[in-house]
C-alpha positions as CSV (number, residue, x, y, z in Angstrom):
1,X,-9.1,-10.3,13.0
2,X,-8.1,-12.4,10.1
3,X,-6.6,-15.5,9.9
4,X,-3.4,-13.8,8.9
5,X,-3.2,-11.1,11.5
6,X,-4.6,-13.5,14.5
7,X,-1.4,-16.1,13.2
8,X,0.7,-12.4,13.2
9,X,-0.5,-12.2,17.2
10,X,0.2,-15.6,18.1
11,X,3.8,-15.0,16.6
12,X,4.4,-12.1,19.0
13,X,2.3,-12.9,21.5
14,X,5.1,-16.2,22.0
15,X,7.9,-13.5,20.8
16,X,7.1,-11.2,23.9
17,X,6.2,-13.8,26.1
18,X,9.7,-15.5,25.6
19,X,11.2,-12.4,26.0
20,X,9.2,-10.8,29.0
21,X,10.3,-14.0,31.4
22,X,13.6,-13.6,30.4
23,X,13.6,-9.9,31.9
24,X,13.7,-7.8,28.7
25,X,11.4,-5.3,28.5
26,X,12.8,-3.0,26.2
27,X,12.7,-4.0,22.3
28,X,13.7,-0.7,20.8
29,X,15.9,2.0,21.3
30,X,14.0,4.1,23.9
31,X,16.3,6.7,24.9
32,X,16.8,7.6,21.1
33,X,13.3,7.4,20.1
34,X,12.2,10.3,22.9
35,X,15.4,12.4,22.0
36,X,13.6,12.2,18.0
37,X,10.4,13.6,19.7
38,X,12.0,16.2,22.0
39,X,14.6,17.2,19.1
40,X,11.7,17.7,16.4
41,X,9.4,19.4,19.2
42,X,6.1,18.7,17.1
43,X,4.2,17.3,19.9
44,X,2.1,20.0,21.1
45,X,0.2,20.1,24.6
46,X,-3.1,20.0,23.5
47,X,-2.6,17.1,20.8
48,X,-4.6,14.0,20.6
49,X,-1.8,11.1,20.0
50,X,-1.4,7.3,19.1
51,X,1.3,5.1,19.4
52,X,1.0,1.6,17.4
53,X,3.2,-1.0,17.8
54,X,3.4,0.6,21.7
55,X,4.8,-2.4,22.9
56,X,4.9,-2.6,27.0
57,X,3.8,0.9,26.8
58,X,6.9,2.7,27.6
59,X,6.7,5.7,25.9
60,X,3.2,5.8,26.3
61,X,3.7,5.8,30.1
62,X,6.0,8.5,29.4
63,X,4.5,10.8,27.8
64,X,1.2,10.3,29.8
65,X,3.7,11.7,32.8
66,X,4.2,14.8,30.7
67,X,0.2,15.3,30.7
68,X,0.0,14.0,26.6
69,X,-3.1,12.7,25.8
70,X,-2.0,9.2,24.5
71,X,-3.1,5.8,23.8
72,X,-1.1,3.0,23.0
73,X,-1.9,0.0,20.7
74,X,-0.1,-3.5,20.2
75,X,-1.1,-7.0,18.1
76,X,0.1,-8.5,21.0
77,X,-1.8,-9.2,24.8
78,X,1.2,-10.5,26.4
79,X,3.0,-6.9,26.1
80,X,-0.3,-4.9,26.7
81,X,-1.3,-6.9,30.2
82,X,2.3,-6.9,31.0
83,X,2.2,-3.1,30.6
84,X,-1.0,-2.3,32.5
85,X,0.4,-4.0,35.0
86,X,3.4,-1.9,35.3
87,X,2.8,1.2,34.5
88,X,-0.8,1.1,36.0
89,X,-3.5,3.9,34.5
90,X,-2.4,4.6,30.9
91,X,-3.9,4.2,27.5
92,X,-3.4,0.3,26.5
93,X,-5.4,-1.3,24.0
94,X,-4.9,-4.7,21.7
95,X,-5.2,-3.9,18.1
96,X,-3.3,-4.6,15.1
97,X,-1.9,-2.3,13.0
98,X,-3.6,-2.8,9.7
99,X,-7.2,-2.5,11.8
100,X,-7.5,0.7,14.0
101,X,-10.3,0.8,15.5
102,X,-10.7,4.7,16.4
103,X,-13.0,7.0,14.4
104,X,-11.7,8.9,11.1
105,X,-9.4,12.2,12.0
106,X,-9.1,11.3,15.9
107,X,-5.5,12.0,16.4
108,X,-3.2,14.7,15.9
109,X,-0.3,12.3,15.9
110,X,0.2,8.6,15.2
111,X,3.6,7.7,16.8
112,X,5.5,4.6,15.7
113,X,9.0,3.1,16.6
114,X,10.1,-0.3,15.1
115,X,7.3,-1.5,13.9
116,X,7.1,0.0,10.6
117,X,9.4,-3.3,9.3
118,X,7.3,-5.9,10.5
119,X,3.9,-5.5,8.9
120,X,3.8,-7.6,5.9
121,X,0.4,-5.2,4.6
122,X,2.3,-1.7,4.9
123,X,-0.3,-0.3,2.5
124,X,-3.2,-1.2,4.8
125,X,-1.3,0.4,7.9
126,X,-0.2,3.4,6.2
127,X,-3.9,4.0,4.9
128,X,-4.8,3.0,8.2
129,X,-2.9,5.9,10.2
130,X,-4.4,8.2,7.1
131,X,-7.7,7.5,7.8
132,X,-7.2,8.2,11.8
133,X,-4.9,11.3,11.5
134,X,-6.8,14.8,11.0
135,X,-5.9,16.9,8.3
136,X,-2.3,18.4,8.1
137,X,-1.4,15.4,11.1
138,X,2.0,13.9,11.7
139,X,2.6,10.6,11.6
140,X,6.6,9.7,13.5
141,X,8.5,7.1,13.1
142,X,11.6,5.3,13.4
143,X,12.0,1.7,10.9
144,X,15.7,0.1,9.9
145,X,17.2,0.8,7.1
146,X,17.1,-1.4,4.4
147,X,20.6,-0.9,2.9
148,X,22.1,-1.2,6.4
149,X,19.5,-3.7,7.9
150,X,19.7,-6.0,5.4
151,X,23.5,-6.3,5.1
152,X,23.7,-7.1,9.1
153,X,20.9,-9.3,9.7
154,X,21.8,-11.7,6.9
155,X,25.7,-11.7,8.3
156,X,24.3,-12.4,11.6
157,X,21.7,-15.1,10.8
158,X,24.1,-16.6,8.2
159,X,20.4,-16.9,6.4
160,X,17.4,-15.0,5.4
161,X,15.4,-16.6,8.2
162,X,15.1,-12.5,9.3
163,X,12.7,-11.9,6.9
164,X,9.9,-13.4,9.0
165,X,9.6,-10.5,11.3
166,X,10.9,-7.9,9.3
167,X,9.0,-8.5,5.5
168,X,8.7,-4.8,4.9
169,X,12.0,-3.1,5.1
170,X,12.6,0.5,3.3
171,X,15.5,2.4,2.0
172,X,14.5,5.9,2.2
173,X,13.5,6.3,-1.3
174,X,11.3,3.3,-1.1
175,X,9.6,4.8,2.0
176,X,9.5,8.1,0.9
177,X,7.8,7.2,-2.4
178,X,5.0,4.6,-0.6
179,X,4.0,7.8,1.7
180,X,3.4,10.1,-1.1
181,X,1.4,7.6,-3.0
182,X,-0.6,7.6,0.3
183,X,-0.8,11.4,0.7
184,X,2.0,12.0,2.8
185,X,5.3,14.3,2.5
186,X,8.2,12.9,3.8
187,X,11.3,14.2,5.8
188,X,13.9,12.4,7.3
189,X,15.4,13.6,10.6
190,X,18.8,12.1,11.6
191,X,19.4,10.7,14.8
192,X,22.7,9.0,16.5
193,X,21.7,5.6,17.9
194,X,24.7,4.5,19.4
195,X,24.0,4.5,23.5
196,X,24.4,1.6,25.9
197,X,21.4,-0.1,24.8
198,X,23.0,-0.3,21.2
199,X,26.3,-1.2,22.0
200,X,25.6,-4.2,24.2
201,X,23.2,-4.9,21.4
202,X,26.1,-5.3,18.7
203,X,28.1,-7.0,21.1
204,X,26.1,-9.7,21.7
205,X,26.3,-10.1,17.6
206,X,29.5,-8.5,16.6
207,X,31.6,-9.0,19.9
208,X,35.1,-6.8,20.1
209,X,34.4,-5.3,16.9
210,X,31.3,-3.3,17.8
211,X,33.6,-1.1,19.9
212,X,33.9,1.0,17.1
213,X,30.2,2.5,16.8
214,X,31.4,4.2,19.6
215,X,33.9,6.6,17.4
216,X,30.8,7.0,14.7
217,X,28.3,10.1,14.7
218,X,25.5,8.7,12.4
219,X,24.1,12.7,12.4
220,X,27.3,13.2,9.9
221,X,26.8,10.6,7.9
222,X,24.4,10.3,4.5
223,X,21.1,9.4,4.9
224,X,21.8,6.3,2.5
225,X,24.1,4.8,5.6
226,X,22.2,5.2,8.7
227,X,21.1,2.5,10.6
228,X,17.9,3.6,11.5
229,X,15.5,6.2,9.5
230,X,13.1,8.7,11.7
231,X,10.8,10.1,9.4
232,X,8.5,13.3,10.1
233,X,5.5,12.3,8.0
234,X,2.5,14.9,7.3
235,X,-0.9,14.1,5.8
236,X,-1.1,16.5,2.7
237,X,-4.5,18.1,2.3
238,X,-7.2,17.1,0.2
239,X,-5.5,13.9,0.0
């Protein structure tokens, strides 16, 4: 690796290590991330798939379960060893995102959940999961929204200090304009993210007042004011 991505791991590797002793395992919003892949159905039994930014491997455990043929990547050691260790014989391999180290069209599907927002060289992961997807493949994925993101984060910091682990936020135009530059078409799938993990999320940062995502169904509101965009992305031939 670079120096830039082997200061990227050190960052996470102390990130997850931090986070791991403290007990928390889970980063992202699992149960809403696996209801996006059973809602949209476009896994399919026989697919080849790759998750980057895999984490502890959760999903990748998961999906192993259901017989998927999956491997998981993440920058950082900490979270893969932690994850072999857990979960015991699944996929688990430490690789960056802007380097994969598989062969051109290997996978069916590249899978990614909050990761998206924290590579500072997008443009050499997105050509990245190009290279590695076979023609007409999907690449999933869930990434903050900008215009939400942006607005809460800064509120909660009372700086701009976020912008260290989340340099490359989106609003879906932005994202949807970036993929077709890189031979992708773009559709965005709504998804409601409020569940317990969520909500005792916001109320460690908002307290009382985060009682009322509770009343809020995200699927009924515009795209330009969800918290969190899922996107169905698919290579476009010739491309």
């Amino acid at each position: 690796m670079d120096e830039e991505l082997t200061k990227q791991q050190e960052f996470y590797d102390r990130g997850w290590g931090s986070e791991l002793e403290a007990g928390k395992e889970q980063r992202g919003n699992l149960r809403t991330n696996l209801d996006f892949l059973e809602e949209t159905n476009l896994l399919k039994p026989n697919d080849r798939i790759l998750e980057i930014g895999c984490g502890i491997g959760s999903i990748v455990s998961e999906l192993s379960g259901r017989r998927y043929d999956i491997t998981g990547t993440d920058i950082s050691s900490k979270a893969i060893d932690y994850g072999l260790k857990k979960y015991g014989d699944i996929k688990l391999q430490v690789q960056p995102a802007e380097i994969l180290q598989f062969e051109d069209h290997a996978f069916d599907v590249v899978l990614s959940f909050d990761l998206f927002e924290h590579i500072a060289e997008v443009d050499r992961h997105i050509s990245e999961v190009h290279r590695v997807l076979k023609e007409d493949g999907l690449y999933l994925l869930q990434t903050p929204n900008k215009y939400s993101n942006v607005i809460f984060e800064t509120l909660y910091h009372k700086s701009l200090k976020w912008r260290r682990a989340h340099p490359s936020l989106h609003t879906p135009g932005q994202l949807k304009r970036r993929f077709s530059r890189h031979g992708f078409e773009t559709q965005f799938v709504k998804m409601n993210p409020v569940n317990e993990f969520t909500l005792n999320k916001l109320r460690k940062k908002l307290g009382p007042i985060s009682e009322i995502f509770k009343h809020i169904n995200f699927c009924r509101l515009p795209l330009a004011l969800q918290t969190n965009l899922y996107v169905i992305a698919r290579k476009t031939p010739n491309k």
